[in-house]
Backbone as a chain_set.jsonl record, in Angstrom:
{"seq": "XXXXXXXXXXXXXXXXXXXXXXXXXXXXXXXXXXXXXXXXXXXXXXXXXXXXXXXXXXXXXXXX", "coords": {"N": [[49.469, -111.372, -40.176], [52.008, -110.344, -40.617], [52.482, -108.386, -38.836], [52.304, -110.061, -36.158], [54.895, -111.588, -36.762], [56.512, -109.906, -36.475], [56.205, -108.575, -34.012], [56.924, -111.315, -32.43], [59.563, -111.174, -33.065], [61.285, -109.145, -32.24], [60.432, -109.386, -29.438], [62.194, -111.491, -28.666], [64.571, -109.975, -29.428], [64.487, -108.483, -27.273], [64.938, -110.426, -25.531], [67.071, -111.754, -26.113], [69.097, -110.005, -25.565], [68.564, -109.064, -22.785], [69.577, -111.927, -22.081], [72.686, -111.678, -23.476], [73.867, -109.562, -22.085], [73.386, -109.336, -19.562], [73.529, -111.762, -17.636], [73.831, -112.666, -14.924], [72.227, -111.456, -13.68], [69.614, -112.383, -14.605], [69.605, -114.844, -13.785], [69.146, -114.231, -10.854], [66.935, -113.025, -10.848], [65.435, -115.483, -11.54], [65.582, -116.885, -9.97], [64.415, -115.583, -7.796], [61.777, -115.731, -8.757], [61.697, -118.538, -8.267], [61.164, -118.678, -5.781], [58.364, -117.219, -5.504], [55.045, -118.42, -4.904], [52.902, -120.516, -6.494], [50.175, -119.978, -7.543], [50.95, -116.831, -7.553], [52.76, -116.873, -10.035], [51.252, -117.402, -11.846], [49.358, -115.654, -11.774], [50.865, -113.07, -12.749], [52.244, -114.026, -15.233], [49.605, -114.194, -16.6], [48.918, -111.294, -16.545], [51.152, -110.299, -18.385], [50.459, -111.472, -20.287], [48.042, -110.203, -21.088], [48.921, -107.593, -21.233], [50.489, -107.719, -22.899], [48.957, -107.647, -25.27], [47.421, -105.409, -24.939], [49.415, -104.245, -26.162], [49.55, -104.837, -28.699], [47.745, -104.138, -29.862], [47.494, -101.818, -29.472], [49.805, -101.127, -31.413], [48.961, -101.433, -33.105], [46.541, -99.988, -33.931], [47.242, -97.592, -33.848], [48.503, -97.726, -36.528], [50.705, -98.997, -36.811]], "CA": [[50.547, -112.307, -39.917], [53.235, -109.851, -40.127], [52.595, -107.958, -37.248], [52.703, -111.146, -35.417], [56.502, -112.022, -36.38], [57.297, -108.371, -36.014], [56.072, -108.734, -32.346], [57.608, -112.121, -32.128], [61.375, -110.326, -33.643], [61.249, -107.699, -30.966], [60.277, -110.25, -28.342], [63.55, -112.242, -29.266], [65.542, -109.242, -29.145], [64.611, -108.216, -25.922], [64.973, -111.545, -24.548], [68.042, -112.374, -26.316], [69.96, -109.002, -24.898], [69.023, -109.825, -21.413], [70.763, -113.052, -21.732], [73.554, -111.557, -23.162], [73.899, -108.414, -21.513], [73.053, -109.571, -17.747], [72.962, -113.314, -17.734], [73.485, -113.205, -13.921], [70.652, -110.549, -13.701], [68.596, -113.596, -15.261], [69.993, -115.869, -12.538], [69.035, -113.972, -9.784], [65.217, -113.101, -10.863], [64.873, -116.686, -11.981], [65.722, -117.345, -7.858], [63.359, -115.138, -6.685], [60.457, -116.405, -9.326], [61.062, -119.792, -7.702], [60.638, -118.096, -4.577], [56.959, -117.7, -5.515], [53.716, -119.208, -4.565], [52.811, -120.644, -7.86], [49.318, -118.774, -8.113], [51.322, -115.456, -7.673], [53.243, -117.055, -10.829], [50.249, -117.841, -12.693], [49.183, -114.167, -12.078], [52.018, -112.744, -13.491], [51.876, -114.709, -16.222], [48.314, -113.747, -16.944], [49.245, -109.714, -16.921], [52.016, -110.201, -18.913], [49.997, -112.022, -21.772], [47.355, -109.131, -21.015], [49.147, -106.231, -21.341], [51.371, -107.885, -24.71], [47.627, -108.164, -26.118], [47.082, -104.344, -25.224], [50.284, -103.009, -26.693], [49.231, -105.013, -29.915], [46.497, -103.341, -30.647], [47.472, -100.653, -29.542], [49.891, -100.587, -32.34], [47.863, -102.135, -34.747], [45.313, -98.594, -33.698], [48.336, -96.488, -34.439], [48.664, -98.316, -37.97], [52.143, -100.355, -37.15]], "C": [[51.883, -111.57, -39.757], [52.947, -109.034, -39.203], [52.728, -108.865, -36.321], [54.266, -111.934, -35.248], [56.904, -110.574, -36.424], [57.393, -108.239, -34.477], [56.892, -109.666, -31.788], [59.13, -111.945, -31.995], [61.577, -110.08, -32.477], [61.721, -108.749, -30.055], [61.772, -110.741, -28.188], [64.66, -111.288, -28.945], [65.781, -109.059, -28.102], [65.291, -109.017, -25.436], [66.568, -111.286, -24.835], [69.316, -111.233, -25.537], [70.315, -108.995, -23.313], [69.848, -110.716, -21.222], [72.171, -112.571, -21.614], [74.272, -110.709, -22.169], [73.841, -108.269, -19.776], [72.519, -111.138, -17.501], [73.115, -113.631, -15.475], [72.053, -112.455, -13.539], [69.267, -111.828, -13.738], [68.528, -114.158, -14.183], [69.553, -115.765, -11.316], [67.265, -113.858, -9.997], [64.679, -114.631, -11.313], [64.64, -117.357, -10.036], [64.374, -116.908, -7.19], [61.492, -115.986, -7.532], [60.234, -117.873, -8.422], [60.165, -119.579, -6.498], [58.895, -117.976, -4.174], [55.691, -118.331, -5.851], [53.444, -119.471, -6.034], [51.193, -119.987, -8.583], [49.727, -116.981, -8.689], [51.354, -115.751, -9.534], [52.255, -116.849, -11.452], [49.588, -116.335, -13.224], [50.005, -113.179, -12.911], [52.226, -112.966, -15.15], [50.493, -114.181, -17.226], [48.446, -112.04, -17.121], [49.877, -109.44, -17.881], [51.398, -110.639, -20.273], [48.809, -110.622, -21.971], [48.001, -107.873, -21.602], [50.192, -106.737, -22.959], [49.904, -107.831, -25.632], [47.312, -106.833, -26.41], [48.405, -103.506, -26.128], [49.975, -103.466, -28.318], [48.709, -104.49, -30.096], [46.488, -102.029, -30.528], [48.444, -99.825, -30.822], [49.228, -100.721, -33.405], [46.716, -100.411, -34.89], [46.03, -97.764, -34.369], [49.105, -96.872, -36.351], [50.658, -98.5, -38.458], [52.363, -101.949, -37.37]], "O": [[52.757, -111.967, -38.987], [53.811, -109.339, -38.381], [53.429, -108.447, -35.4], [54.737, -112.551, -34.292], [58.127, -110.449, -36.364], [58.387, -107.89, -33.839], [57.601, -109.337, -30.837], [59.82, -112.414, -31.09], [62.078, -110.887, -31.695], [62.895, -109.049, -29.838], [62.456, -110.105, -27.386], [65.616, -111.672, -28.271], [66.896, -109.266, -27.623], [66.307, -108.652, -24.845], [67.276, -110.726, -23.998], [70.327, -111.708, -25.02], [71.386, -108.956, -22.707], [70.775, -110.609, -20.42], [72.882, -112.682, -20.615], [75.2, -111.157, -21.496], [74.173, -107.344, -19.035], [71.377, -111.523, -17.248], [72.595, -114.574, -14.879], [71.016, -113.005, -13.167], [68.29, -111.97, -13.004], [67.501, -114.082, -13.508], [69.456, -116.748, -10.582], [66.477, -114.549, -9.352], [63.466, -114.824, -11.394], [63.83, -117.975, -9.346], [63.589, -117.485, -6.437], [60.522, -116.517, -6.991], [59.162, -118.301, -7.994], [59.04, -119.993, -6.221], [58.297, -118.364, -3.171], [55.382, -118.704, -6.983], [53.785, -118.584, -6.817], [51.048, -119.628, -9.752], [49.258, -116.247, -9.559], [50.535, -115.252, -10.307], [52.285, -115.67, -11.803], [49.368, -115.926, -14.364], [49.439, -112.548, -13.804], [52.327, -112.104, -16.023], [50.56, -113.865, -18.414], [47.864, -111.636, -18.128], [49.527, -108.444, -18.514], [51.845, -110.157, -21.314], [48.796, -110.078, -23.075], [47.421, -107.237, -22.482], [50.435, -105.965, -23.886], [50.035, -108.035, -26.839], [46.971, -106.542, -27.556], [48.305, -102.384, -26.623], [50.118, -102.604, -29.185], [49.201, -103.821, -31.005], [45.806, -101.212, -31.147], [48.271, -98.676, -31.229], [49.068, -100.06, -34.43], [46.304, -99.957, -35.958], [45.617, -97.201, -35.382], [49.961, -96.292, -37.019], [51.404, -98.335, -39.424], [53.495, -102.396, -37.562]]}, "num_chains": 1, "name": "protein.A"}
C-alpha cells in the first residue's frame, strides 16, 4: 500500500508542476490530443498505464 501512494505522490508532483510551470504548454497538447482519432487516444492511454505498471515493478525489483 505504500508504494502505491508513493507512486500516486510523485504522480501529483509531476502533474502538479506542469500546470504550474507551463500551463499554456498544457493548453496546447490538450489541442492537439483533441486533434486525435479517439482509438489513437485509447492507445496512448493503454501504453501509458503499461509502462506505469513496468516502472512499478521495476522498482518494487530494485527494493523501493
Amino acid at each position: 500500500m505504500g508504494l502505491i501512494l508513493l507512486a500516486f505522490g510523485l504522480v501529483l508532483i509531476v502533474e502538479g508542476l506542469a500546470y504550474a510551470l507551463a500551463p499554456s504548454l498544457i493548453e496546447r497538447m490538450l489541442e492537439a490530443l483533441r486533434a486525435l482519432p479517439e482509438p489513437a487516444r485509447r492507445l496512448m492511454g493503454l501504453l501509458c498505464v503499461v509502462s506505469g505498471f513496468v516502472l512499478l515493478w521495476g522498482a518494487y525489483q530494485l527494493g523501493f
